[in-house]
N, C-alpha and C positions, 0 to 999 in steps of 0.2 A: 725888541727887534723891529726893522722896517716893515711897513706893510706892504702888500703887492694883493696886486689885482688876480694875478693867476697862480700864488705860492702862498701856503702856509708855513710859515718859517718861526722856531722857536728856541731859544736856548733850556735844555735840560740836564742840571749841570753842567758835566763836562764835554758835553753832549749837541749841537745842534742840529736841528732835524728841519729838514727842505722837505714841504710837501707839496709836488705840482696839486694841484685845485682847479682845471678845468675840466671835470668829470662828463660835462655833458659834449664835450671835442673829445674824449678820450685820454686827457691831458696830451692830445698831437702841440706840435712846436711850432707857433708862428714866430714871428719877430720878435715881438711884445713880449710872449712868453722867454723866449732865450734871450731876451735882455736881465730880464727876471731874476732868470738862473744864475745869467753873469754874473751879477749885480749881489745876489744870497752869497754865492760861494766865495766872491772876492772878500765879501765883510765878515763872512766866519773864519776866511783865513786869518783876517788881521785879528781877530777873538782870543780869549786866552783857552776856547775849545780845545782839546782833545781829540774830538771823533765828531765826522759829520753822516749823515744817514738820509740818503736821498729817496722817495717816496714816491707814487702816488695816491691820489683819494678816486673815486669811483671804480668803474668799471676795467680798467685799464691800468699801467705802471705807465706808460705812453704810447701810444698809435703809431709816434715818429711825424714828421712836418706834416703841415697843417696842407692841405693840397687848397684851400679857397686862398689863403695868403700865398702857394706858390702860382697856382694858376694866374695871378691877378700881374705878376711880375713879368718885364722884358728881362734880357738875356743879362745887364748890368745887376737888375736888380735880385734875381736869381743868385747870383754869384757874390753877392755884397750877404745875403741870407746866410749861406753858407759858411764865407768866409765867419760869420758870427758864432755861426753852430762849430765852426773848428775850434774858436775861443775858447769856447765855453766847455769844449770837451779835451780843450787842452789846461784850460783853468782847472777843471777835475784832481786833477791827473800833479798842476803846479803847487794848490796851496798844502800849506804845513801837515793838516788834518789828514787822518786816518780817513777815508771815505767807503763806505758801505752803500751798497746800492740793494733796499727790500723792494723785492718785485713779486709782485702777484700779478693773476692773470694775464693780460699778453706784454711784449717787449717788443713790439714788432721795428724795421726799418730802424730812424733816428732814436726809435725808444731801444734798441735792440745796443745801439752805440753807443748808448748814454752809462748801458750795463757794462759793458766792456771797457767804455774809461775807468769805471769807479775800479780804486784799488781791490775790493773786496765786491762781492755778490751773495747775497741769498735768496732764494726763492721757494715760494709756495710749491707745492707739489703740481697742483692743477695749473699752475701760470707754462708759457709757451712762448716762444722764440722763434723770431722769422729775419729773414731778409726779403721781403714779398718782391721787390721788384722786379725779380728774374720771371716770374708770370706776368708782368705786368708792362706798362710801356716807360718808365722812368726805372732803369736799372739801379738800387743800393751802392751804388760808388763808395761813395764817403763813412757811411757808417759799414762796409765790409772793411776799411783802415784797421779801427781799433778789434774791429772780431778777429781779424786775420792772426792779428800779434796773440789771440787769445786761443785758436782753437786749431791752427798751422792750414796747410792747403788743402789739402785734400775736401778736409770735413768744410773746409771755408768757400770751395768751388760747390759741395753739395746746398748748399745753407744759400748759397747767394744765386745759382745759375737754374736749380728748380724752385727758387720761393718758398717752399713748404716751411710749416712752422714743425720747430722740434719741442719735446715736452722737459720740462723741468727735466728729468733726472740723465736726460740723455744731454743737457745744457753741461749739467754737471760733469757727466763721463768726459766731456768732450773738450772741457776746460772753459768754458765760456763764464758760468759761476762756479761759488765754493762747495755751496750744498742746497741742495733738493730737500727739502722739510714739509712734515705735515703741516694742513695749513692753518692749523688751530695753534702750531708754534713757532710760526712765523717772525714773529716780534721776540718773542724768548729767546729763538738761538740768532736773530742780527745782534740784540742786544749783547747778548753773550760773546759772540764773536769778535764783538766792537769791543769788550772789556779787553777780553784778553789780547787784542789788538793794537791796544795802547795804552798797555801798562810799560812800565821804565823812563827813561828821560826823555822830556817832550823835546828837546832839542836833537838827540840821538832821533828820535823815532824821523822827525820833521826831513833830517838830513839823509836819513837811510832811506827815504820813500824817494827822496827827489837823486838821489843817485843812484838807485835802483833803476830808476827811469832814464836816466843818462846813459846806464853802461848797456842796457838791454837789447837795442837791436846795432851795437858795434860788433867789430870783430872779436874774436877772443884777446888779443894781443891791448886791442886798445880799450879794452873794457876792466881788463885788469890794471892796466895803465891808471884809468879815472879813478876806481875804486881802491885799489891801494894809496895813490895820493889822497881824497878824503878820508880812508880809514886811517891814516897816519896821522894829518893833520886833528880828526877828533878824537884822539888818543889822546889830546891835551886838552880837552873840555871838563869841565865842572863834572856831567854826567860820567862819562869813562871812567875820572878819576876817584869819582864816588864807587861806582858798580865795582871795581879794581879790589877798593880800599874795604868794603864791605865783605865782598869775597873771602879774602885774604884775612878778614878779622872775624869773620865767620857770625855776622852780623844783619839784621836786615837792611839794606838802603834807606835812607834819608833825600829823596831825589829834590832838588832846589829849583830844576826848571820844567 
């Protein structure tokens, strides 16, 4: 895999695993770094991965943007940053891979949106959750987007308009992640969760994640609209017509993609 200045990035089988690696910023997001990111998760989509498992190493999962690279920016460049950070938390959210986001200790801010893109979340018991800006003087705009779709309004006006961090298991009640875990099994049940996450055809899996994502915040009307047309349409794939034929012949799958 590529090297990078601020990610330790690796294929593990079927598996690649993103580790931000600036432990001494908190793994916070300047430029440099969410180019980084871009750049990891574009080339694991094109992989014949499976499952990608986004990380950090030190003290932190992420701080959220880096305040010396925004402070240093005018009002274009400010908004060219961002527009990057939207990229990349829409890149998330686009390639094929199952994505799991292990978070320990904080998520704060852009680290808090990073959590919320990934399809899946789990967290340490002791790791915590914030939108801090609402105490502070640069209000969480952009990363309350993807929390909002995750945890609805209410709990999303409490999380973003006083700042406070919440703790892992109240993350989980609240819908933000899947599960709240001891922190000594932290790696055992992502892993876990990633298995069972992306077992069956990797083309089904691929197409179900990204139309998931299509039909979720339309109406009802037009959400079933999209989703019956693709579910129709890969009712004539390789994978259907294995899982169908398996089924029916009471057999285990032989899956070919």
């Amino acid at each position: 895999m590529t090297d990078y200045e601020h990610l330790l990035v690796k294929q593990d089988g079927d598996t690649v695993r993103i580790t931000m690696n600036r432990p001494q910023r908190r793994n916070s997001l300047t430029e440099d770094h969410l180019r980084e990111l871009l750049d990891a998760f574009e080339s694991a989509g094109r992989s014949d991965a499976t499952g990608i498992v986004l990380a950090g190493e030190g003290k932190a999962f992420s701080s959220g943007h880096d305040f010396g690279d925004v402070a240093a920016r005018d009002l274009a460049g400010v908004r060219s940053l961002l527009r990057l950070c939207t990229t990349v938390m829409r890149t998330v959210q686009e390639v094929p891979q199952v994505v799991i986001a292990r978070v320990h200790a904080t998520a704060w801010a852009a680290g808090c949106q990073l959590v919320a893109s990934c399809d899946l979340a789990v967290a340490a018991e002791s790791a915590t959750f914030a939108l801090p800006g609402g105490k502070g003087g640069w209000f969480c705009h952009t990363p309350a987007v993807p929390v909002a779709r995750n945890i609805g309004r209410k709990r999303l006006m409490e999380l973003a308009l006083t700042g406070d961090p919440i703790d892992a298991a109240t993350a989980a009640d609240w819908g933000l992640i899947n599960h709240a875990v001891p922190d000594d099994d932290l790696d055992a049940r992502v892993d876990g969760l990633l298995a069972r996450a992306t077992r069956g055809s990797r083309l089904s899996k691929a197409v179900g994640k990204q139309t998931l994502y299509a039909q979720l915040d339309r109406p009802e009307a037009d959400a079933y609209a999209v989703a019956a047309e693709v579910m129709a349409s890969m009712s004539q794939s390789g994978g259907a017509r294995e899982g169908m034929a398996s089924f029916l012949e009471k057999r285990a799958p032989e899956w070919t993609d």
